[in-house]
C-alpha positions in Angstrom: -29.2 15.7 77.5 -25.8 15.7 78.6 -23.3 12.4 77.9 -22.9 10.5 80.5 -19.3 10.2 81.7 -18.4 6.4 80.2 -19.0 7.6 76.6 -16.8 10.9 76.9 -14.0 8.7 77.7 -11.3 8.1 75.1 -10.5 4.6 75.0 -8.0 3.3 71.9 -9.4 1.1 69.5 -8.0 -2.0 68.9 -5.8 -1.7 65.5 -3.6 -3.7 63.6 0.3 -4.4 64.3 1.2 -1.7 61.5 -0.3 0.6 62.4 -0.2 1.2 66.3 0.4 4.6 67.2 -1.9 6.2 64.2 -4.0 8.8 65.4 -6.3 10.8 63.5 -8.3 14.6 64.2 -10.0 17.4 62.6 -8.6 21.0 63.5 -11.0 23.8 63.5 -10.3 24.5 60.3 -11.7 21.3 59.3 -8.0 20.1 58.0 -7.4 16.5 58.7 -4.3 15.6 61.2 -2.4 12.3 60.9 0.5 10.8 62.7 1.1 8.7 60.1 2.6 9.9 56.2 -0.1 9.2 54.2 2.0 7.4 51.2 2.9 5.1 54.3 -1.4 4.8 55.2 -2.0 4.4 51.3 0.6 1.3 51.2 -1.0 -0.3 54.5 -4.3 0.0 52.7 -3.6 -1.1 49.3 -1.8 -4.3 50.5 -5.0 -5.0 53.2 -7.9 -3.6 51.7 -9.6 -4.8 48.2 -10.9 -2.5 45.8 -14.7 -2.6 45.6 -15.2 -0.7 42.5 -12.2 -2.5 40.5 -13.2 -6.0 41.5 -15.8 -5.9 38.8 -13.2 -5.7 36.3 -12.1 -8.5 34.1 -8.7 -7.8 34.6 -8.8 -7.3 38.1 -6.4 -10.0 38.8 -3.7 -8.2 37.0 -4.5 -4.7 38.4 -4.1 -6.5 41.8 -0.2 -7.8 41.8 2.4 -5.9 42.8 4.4 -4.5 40.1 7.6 -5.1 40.0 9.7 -1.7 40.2 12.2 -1.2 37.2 15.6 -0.8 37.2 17.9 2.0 35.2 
């Protein structure tokens, strides 16, 4: 069976204010393409997104505040 036409479309997905204009894709040699630097993608997500397998923790709470960066 071949798609019908209304699925092959591209339409965007609605994403948050940060990050409008990330795109992702596969190349054929199965690397993984982003517009966006990924230390910029791992701040967005650390700062949205809680971590499932630290939450069990007992010192979770401390794990999750930002440190503060030192100064020399």
């Amino acid at each position: 069976m071949a798609k019908s036409e209304k699925s092959s479309s591209k339409k965007k997905p609605k994403v948050h204010k940060e990050l409008e204009g990330f795109e992702m894709s596969i190349n054929s040699f199965g690397e993984i393409n982003s517009s966006f630097d990924i230390e910029k993608l791992n701040a967005f997500l650390d700062k949205n997104v809680d971590d499932k397998k630290l939450a069990e923790r007992d010192d979770y709470e401390e794990i999750k505040k930002p440190k503060t960066k030192k100064k020399k």
